[in-house]
PyMOL Python script that loads the backbone (N, CA, C, O; Angstrom):
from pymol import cmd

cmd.read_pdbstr("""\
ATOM      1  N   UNK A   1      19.078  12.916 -18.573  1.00  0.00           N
ATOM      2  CA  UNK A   1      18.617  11.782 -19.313  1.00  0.00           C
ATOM      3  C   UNK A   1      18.242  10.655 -18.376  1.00  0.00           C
ATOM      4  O   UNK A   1      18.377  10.794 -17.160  1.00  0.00           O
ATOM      5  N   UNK A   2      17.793   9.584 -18.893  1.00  0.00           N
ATOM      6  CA  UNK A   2      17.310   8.299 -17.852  1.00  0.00           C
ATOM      7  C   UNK A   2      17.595   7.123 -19.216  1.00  0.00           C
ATOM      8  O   UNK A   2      17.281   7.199 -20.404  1.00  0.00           O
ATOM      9  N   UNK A   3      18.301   6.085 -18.462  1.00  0.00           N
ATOM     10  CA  UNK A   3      18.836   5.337 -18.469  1.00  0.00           C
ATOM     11  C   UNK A   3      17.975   3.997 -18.093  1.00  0.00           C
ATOM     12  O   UNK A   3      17.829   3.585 -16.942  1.00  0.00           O
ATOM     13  N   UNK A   4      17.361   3.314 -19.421  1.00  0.00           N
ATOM     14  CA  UNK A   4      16.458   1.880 -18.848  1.00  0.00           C
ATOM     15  C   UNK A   4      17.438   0.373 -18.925  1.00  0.00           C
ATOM     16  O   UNK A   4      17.616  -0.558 -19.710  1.00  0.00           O
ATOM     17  N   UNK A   5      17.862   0.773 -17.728  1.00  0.00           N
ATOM     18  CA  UNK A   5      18.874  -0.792 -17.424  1.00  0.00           C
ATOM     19  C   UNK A   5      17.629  -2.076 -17.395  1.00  0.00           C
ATOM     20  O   UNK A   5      18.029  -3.209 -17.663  1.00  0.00           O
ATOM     21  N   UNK A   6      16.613  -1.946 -17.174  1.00  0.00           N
ATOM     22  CA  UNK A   6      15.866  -3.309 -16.877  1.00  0.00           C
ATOM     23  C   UNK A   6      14.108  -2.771 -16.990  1.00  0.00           C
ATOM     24  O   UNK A   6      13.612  -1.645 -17.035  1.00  0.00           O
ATOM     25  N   UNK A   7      13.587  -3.962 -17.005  1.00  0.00           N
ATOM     26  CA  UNK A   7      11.934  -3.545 -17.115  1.00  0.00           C
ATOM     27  C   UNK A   7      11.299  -5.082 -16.287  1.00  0.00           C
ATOM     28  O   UNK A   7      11.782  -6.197 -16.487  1.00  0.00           O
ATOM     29  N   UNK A   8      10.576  -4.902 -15.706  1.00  0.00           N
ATOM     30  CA  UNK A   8       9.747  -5.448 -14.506  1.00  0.00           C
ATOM     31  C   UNK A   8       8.148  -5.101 -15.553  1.00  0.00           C
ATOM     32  O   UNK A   8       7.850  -4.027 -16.076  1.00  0.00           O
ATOM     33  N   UNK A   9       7.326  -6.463 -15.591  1.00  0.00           N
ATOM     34  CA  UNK A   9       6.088  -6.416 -15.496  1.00  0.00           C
ATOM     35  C   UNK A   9       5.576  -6.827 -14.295  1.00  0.00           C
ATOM     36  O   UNK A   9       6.401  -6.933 -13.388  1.00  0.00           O
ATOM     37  N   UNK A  10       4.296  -7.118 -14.017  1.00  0.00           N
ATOM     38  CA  UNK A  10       3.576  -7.177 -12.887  1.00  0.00           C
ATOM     39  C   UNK A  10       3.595  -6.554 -12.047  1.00  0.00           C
ATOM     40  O   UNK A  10       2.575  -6.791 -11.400  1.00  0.00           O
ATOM     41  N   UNK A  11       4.437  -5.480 -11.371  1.00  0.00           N
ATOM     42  CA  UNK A  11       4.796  -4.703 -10.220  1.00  0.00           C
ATOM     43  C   UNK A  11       3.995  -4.467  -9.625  1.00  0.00           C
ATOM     44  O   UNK A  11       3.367  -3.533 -10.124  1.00  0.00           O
ATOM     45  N   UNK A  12       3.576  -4.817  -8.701  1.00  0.00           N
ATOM     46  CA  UNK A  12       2.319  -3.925  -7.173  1.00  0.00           C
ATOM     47  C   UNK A  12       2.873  -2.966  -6.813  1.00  0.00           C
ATOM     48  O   UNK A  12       4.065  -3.002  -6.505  1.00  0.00           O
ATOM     49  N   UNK A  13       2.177  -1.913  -6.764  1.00  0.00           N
ATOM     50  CA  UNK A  13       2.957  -0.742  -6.059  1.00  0.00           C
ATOM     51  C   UNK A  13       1.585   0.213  -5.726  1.00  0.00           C
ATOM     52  O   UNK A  13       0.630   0.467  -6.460  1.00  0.00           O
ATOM     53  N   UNK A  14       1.899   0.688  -4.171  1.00  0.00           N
ATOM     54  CA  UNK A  14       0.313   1.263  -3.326  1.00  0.00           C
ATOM     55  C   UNK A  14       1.548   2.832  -3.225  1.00  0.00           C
ATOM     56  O   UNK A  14       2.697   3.051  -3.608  1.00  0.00           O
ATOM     57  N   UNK A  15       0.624   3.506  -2.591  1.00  0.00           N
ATOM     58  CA  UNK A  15       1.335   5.211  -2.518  1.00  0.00           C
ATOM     59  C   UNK A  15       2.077   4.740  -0.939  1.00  0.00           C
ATOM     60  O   UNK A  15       1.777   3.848  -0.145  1.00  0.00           O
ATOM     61  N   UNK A  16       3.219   5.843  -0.930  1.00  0.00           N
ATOM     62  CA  UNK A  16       4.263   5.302   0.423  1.00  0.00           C
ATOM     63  C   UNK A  16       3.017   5.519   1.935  1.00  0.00           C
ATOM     64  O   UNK A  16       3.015   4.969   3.037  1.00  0.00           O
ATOM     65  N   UNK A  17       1.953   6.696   1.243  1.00  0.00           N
ATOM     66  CA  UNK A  17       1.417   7.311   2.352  1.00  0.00           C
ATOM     67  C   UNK A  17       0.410   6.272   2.685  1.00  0.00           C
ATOM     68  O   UNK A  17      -0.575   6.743   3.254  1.00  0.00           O
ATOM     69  N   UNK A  18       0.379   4.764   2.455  1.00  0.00           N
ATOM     70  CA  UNK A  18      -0.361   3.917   2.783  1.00  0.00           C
ATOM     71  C   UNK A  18       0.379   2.898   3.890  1.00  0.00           C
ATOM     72  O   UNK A  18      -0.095   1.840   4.304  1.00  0.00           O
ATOM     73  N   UNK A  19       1.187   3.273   4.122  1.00  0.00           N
ATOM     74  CA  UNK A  19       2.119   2.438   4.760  1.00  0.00           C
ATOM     75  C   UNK A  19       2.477   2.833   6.224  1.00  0.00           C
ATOM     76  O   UNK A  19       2.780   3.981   6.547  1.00  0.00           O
ATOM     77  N   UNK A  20       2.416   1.819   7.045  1.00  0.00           N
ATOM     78  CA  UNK A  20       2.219   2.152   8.601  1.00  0.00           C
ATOM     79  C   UNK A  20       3.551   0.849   9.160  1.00  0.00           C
ATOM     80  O   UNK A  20       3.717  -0.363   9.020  1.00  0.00           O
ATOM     81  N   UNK A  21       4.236   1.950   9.803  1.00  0.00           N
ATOM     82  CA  UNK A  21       5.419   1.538  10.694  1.00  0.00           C
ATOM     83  C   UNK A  21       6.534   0.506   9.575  1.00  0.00           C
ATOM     84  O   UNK A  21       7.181  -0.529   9.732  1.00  0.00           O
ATOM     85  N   UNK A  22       6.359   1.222   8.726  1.00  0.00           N
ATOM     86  CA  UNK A  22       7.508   0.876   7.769  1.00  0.00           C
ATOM     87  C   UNK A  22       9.112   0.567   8.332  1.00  0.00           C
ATOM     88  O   UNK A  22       9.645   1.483   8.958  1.00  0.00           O
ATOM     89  N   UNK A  23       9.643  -0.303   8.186  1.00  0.00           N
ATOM     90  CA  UNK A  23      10.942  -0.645   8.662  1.00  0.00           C
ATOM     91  C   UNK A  23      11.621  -0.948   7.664  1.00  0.00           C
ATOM     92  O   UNK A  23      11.682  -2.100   7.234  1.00  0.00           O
ATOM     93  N   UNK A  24      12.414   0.349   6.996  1.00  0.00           N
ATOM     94  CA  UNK A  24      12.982   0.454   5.427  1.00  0.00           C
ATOM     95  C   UNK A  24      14.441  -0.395   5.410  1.00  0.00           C
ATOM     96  O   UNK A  24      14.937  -0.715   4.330  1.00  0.00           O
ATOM     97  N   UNK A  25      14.997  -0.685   6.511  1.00  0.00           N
ATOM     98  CA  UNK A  25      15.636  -1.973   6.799  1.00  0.00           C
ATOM     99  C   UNK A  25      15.098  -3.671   6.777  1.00  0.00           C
ATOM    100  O   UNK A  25      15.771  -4.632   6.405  1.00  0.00           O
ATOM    101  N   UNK A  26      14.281  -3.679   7.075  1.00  0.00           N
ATOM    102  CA  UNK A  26      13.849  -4.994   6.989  1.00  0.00           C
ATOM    103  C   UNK A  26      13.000  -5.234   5.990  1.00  0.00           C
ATOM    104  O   UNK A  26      12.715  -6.349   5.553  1.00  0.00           O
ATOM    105  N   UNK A  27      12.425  -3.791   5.471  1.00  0.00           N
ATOM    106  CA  UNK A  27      11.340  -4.207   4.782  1.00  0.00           C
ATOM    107  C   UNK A  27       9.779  -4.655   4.469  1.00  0.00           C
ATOM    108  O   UNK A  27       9.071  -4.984   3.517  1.00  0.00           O
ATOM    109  N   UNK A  28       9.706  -4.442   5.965  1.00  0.00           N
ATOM    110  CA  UNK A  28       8.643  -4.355   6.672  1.00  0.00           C
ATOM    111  C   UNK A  28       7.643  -3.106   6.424  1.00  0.00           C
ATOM    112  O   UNK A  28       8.120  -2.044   6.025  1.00  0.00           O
ATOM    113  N   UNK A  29       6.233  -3.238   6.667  1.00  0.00           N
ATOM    114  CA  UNK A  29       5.458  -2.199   6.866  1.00  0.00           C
ATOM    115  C   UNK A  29       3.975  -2.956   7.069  1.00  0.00           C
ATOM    116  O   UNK A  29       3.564  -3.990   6.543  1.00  0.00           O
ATOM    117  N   UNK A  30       3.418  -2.185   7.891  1.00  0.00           N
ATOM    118  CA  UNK A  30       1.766  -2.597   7.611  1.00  0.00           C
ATOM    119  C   UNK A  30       0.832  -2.134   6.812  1.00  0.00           C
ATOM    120  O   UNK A  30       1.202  -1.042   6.380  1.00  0.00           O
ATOM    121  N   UNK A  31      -0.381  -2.485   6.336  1.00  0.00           N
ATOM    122  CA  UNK A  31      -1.391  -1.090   5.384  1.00  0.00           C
ATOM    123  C   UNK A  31      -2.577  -1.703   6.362  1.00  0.00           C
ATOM    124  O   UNK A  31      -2.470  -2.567   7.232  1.00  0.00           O
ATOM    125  N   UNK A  32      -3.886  -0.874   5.876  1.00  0.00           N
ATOM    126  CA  UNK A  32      -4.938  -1.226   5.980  1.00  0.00           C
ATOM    127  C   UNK A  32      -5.711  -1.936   4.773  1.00  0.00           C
ATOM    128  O   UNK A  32      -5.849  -1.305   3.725  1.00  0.00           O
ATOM    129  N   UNK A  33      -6.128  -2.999   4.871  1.00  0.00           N
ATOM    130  CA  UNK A  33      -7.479  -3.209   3.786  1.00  0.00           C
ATOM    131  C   UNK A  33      -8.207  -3.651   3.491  1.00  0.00           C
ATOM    132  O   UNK A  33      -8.498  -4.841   3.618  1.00  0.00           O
ATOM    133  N   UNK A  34      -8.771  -2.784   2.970  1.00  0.00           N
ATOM    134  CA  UNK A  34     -10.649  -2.547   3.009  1.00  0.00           C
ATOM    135  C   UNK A  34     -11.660  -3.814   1.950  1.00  0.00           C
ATOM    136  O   UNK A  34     -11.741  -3.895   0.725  1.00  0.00           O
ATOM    137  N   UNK A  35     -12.368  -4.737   3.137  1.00  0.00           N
ATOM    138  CA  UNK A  35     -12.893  -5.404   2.735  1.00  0.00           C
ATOM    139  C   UNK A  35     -14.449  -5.313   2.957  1.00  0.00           C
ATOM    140  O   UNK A  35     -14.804  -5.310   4.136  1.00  0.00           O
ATOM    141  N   UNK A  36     -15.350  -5.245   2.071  1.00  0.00           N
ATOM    142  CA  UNK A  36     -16.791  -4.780   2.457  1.00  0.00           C
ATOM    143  C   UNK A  36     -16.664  -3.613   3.053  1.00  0.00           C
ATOM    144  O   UNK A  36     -16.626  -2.793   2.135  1.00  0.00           O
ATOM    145  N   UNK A  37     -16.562  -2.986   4.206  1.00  0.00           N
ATOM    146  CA  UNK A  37     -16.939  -2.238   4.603  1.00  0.00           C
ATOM    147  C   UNK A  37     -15.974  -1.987   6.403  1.00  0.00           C
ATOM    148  O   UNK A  37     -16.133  -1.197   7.333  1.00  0.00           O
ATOM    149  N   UNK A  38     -14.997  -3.151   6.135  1.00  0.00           N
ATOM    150  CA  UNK A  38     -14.572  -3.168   7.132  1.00  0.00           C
ATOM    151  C   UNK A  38     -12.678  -3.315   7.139  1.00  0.00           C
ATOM    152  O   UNK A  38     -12.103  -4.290   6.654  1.00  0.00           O
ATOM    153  N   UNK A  39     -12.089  -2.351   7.669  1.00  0.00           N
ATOM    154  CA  UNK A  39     -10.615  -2.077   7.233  1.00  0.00           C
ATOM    155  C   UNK A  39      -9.970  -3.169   8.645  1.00  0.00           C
ATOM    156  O   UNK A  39     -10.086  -3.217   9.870  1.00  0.00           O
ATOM    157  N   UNK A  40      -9.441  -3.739   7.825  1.00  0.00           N
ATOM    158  CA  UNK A  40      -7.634  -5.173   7.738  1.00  0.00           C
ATOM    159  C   UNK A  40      -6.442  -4.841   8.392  1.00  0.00           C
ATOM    160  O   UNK A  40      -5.558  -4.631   7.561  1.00  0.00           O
ATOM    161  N   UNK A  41      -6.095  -4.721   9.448  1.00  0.00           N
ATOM    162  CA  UNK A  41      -4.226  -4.666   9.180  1.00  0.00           C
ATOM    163  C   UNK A  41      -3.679  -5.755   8.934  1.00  0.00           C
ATOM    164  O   UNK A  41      -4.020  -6.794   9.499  1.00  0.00           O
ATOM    165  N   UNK A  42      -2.404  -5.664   7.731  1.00  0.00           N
ATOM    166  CA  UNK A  42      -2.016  -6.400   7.364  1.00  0.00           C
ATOM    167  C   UNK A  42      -0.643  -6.485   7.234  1.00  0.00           C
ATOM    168  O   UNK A  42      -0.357  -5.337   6.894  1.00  0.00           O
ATOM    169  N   UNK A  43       0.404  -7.118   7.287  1.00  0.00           N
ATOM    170  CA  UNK A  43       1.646  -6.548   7.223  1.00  0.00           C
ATOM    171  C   UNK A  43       1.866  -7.423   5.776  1.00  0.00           C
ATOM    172  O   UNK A  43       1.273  -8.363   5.247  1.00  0.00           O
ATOM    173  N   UNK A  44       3.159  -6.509   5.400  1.00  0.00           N
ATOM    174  CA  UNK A  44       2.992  -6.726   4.133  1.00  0.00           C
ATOM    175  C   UNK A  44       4.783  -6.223   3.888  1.00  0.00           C
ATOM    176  O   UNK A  44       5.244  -5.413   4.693  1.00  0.00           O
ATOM    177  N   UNK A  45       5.538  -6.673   2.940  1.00  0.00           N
ATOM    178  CA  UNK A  45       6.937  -6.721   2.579  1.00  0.00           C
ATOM    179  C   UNK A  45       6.739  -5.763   1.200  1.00  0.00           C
ATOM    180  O   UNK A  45       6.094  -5.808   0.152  1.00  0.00           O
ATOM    181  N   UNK A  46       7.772  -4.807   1.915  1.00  0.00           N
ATOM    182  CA  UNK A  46       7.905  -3.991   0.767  1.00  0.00           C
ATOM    183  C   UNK A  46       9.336  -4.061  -0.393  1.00  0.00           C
ATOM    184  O   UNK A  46      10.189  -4.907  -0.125  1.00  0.00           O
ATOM    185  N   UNK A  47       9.534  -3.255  -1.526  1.00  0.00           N
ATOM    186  CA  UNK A  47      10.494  -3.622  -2.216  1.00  0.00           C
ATOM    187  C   UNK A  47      11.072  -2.649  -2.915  1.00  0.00           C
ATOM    188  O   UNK A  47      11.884  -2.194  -2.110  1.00  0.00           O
ATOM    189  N   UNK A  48      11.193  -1.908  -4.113  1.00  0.00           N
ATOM    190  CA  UNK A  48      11.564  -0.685  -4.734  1.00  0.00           C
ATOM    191  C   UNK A  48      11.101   0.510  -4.747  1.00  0.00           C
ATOM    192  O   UNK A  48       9.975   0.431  -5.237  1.00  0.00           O
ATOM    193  N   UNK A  49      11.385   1.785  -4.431  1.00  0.00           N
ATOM    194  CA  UNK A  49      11.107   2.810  -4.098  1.00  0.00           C
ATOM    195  C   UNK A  49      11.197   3.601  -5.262  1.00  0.00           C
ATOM    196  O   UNK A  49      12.307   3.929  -5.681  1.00  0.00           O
ATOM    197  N   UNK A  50       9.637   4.120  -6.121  1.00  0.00           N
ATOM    198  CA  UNK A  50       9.623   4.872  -6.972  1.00  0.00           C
ATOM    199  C   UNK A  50       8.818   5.997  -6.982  1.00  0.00           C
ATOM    200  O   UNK A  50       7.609   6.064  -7.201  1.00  0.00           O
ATOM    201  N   UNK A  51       9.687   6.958  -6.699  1.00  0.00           N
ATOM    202  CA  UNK A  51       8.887   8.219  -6.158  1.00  0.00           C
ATOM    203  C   UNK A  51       8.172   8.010  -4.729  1.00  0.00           C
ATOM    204  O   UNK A  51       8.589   7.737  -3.603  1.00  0.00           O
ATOM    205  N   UNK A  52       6.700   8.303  -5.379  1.00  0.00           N
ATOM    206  CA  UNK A  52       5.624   8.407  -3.941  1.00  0.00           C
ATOM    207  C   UNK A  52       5.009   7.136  -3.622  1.00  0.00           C
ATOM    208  O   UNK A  52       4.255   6.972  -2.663  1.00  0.00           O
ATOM    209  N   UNK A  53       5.592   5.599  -5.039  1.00  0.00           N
ATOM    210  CA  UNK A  53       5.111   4.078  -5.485  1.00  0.00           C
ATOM    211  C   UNK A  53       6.030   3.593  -4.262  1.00  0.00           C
ATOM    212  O   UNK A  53       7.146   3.980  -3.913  1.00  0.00           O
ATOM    213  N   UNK A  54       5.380   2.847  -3.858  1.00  0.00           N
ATOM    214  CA  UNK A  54       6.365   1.505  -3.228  1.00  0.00           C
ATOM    215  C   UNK A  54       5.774   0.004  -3.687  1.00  0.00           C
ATOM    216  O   UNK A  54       4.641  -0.451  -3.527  1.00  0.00           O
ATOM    217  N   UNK A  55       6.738  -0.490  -4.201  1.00  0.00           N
ATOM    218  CA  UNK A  55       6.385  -2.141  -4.474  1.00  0.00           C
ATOM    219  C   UNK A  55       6.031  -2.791  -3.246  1.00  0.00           C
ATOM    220  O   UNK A  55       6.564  -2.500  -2.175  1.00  0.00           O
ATOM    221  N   UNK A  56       5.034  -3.770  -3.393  1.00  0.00           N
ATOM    222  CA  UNK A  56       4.977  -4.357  -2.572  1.00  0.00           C
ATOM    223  C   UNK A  56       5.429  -6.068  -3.524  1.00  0.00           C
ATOM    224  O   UNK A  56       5.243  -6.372  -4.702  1.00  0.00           O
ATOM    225  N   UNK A  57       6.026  -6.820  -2.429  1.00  0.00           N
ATOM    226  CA  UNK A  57       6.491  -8.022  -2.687  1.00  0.00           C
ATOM    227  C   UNK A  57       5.710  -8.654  -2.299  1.00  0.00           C
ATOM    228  O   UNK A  57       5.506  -9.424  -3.237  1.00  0.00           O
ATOM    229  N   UNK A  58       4.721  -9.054  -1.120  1.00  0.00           N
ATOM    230  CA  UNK A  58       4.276  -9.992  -0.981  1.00  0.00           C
ATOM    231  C   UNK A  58       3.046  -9.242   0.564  1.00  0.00           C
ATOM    232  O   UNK A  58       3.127  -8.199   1.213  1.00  0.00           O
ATOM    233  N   UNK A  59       2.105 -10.330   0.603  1.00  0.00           N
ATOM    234  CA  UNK A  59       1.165  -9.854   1.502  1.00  0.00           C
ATOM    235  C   UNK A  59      -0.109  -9.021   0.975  1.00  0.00           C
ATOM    236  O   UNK A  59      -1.116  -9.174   1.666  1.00  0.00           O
ATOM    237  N   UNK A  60      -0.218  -8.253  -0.022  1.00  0.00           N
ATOM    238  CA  UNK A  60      -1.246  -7.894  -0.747  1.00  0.00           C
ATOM    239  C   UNK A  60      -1.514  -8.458  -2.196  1.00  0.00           C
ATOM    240  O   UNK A  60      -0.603  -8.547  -3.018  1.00  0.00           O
ATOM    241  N   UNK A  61      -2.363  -8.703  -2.371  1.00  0.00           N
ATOM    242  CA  UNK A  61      -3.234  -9.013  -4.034  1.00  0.00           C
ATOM    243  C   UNK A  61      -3.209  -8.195  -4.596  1.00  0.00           C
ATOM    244  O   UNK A  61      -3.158  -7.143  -3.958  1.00  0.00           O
ATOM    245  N   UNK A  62      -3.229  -8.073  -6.398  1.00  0.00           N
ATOM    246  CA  UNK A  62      -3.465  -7.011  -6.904  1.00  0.00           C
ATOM    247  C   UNK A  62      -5.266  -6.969  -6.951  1.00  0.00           C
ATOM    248  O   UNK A  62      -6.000  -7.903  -7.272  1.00  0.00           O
ATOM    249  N   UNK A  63      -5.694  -5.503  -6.500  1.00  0.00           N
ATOM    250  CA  UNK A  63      -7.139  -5.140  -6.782  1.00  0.00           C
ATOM    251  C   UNK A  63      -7.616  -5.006  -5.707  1.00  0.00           C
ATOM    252  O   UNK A  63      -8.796  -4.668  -5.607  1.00  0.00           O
ATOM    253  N   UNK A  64      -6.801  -5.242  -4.562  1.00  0.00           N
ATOM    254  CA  UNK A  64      -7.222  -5.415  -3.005  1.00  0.00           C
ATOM    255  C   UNK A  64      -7.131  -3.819  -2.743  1.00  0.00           C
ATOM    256  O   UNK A  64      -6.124  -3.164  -3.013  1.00  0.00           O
ATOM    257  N   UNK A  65      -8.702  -3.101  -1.997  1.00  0.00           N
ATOM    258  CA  UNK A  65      -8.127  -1.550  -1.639  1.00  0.00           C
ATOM    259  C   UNK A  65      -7.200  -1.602  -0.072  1.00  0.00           C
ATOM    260  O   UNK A  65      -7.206  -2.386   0.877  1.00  0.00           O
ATOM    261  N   UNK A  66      -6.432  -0.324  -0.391  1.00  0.00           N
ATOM    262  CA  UNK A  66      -5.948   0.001   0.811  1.00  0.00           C
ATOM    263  C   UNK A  66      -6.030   1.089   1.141  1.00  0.00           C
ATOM    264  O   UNK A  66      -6.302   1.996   0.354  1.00  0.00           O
ATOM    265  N   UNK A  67      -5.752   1.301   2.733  1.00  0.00           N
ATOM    266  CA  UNK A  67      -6.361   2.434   2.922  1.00  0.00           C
ATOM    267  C   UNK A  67      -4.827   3.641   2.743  1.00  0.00           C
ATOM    268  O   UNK A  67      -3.730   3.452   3.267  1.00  0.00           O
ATOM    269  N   UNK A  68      -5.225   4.851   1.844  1.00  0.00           N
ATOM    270  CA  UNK A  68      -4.095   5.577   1.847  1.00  0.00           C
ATOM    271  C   UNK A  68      -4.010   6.749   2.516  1.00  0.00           C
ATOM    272  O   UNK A  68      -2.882   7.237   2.591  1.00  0.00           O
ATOM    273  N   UNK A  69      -5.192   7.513   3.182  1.00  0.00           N
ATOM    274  CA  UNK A  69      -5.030   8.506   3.878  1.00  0.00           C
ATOM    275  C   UNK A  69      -6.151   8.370   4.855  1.00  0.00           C
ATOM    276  O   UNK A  69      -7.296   7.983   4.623  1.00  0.00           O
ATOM    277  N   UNK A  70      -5.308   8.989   6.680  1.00  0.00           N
ATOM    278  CA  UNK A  70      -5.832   8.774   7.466  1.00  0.00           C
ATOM    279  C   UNK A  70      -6.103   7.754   8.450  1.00  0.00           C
ATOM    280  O   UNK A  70      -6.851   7.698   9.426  1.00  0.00           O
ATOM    281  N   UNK A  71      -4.821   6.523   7.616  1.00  0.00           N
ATOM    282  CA  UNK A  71      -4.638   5.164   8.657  1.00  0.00           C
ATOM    283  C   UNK A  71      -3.952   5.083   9.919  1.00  0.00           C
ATOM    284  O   UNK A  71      -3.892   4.006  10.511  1.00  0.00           O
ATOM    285  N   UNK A  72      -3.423   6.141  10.388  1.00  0.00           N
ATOM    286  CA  UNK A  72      -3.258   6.177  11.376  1.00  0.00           C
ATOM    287  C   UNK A  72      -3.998   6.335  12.559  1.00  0.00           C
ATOM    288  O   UNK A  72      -3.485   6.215  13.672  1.00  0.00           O
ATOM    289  N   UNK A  73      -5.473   6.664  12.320  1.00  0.00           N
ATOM    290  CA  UNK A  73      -6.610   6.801  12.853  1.00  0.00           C
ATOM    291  C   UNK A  73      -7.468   5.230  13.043  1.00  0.00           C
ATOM    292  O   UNK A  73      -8.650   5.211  13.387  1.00  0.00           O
ATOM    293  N   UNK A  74      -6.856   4.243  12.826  1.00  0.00           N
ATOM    294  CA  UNK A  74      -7.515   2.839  12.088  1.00  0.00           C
ATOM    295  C   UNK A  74      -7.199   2.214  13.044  1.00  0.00           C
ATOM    296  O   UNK A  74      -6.004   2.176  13.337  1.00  0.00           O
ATOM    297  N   UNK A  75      -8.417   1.339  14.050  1.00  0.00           N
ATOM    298  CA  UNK A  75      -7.339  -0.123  14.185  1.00  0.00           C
ATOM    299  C   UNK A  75      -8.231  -1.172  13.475  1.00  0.00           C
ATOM    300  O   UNK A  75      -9.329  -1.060  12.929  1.00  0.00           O
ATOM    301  N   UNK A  76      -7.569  -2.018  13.623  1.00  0.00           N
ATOM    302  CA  UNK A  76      -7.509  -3.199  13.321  1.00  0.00           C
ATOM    303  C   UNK A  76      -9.480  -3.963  13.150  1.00  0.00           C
ATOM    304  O   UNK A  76      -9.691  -4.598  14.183  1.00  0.00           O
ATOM    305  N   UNK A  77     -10.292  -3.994  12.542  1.00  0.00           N
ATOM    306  CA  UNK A  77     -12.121  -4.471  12.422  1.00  0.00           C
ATOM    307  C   UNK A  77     -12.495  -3.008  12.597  1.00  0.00           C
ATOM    308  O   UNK A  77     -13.475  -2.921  13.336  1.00  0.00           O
ATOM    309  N   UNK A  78     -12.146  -2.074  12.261  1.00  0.00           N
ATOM    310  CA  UNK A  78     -12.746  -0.600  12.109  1.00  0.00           C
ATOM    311  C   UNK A  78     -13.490  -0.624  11.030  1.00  0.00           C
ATOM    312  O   UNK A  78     -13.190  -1.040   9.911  1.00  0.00           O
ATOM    313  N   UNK A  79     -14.814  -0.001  11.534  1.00  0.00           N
ATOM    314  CA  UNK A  79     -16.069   0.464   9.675  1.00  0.00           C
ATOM    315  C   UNK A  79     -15.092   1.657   8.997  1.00  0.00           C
ATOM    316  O   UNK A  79     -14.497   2.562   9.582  1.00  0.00           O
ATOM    317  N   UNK A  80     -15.131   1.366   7.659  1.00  0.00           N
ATOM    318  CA  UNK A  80     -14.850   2.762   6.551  1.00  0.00           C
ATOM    319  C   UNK A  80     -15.705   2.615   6.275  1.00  0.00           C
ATOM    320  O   UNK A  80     -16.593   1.889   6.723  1.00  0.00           O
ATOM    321  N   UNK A  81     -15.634   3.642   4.995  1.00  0.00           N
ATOM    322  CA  UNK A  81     -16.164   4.317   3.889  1.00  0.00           C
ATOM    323  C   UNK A  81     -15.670   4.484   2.810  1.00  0.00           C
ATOM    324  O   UNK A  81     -15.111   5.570   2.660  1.00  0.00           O
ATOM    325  N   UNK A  82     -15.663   3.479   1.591  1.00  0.00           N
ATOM    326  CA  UNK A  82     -14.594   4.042   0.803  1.00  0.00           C
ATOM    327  C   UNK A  82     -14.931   5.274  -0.277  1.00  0.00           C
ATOM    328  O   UNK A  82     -15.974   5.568  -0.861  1.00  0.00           O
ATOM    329  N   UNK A  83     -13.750   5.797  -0.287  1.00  0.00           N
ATOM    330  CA  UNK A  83     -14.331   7.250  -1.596  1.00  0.00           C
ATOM    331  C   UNK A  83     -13.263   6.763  -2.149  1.00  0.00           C
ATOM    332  O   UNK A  83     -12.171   6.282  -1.846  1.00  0.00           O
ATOM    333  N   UNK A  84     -14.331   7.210  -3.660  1.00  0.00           N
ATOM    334  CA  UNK A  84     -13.150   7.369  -5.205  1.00  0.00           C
ATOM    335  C   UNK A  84     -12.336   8.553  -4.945  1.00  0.00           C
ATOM    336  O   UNK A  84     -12.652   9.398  -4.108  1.00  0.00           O
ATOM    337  N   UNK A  85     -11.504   8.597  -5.519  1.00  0.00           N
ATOM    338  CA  UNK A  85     -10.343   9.307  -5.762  1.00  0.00           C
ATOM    339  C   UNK A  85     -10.914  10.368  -6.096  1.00  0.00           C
ATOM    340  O   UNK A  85     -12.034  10.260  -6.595  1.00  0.00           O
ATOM    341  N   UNK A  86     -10.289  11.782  -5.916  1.00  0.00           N
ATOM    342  CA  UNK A  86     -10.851  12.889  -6.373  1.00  0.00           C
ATOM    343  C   UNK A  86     -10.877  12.982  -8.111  1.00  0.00           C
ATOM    344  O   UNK A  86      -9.727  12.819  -8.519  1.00  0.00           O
ATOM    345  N   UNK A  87     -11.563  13.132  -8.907  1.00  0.00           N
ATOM    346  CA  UNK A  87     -11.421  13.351 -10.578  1.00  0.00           C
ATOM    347  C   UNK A  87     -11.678  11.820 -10.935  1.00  0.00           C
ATOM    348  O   UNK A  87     -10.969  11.216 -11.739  1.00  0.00           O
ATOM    349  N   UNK A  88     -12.782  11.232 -10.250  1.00  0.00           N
ATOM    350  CA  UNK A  88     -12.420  10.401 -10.595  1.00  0.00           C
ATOM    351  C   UNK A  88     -14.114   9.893 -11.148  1.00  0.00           C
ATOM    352  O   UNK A  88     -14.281   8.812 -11.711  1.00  0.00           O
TER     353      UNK A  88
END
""", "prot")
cmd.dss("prot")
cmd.show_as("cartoon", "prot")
cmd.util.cbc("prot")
cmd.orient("prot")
């Protein structure tokens, strides 16, 4: 069974696999994101761990893309490309 102790609106939450040098102690992590045509590092504070979701607390906007696969290949004023999601 599952048990709803509490409910949260607004929540930001990007996939964990967007997240670069995460420090699950501090809370820390960086992403990439993609503005025009040109990918951001950004560090950014993370917060509750749901599933493959991680909240983010602060440092990203909602609607802002990030980059979720393949940022480890990224630095910092790199050109993308963004693609839709597969099925999408």
């Amino acid at each position: 069974g599952l048990i709803l102790t509490g409910k949260r609106s607004n929540v930001l939450q990007i996939p964990r696999s967007a997240l670069l040098n995460w420090d699950v102690t501090r809370n820390v992590a960086a992403v990439f994101v993609v503005s025009s045509d040109t990918a951001r590092r950004r560090e950014v504070l993370t917060g509750i761990v749901s599933g493959e979701l991680v909240e983010i607390t602060s440092g990203l906007a909602a609607g802002e893309n990030v980059v979720t696969s393949g940022a480890f290949n990224l630095r910092d004023a790199d050109r993308v490309r963004v693609v839709p999601p597969k099925g999408a």
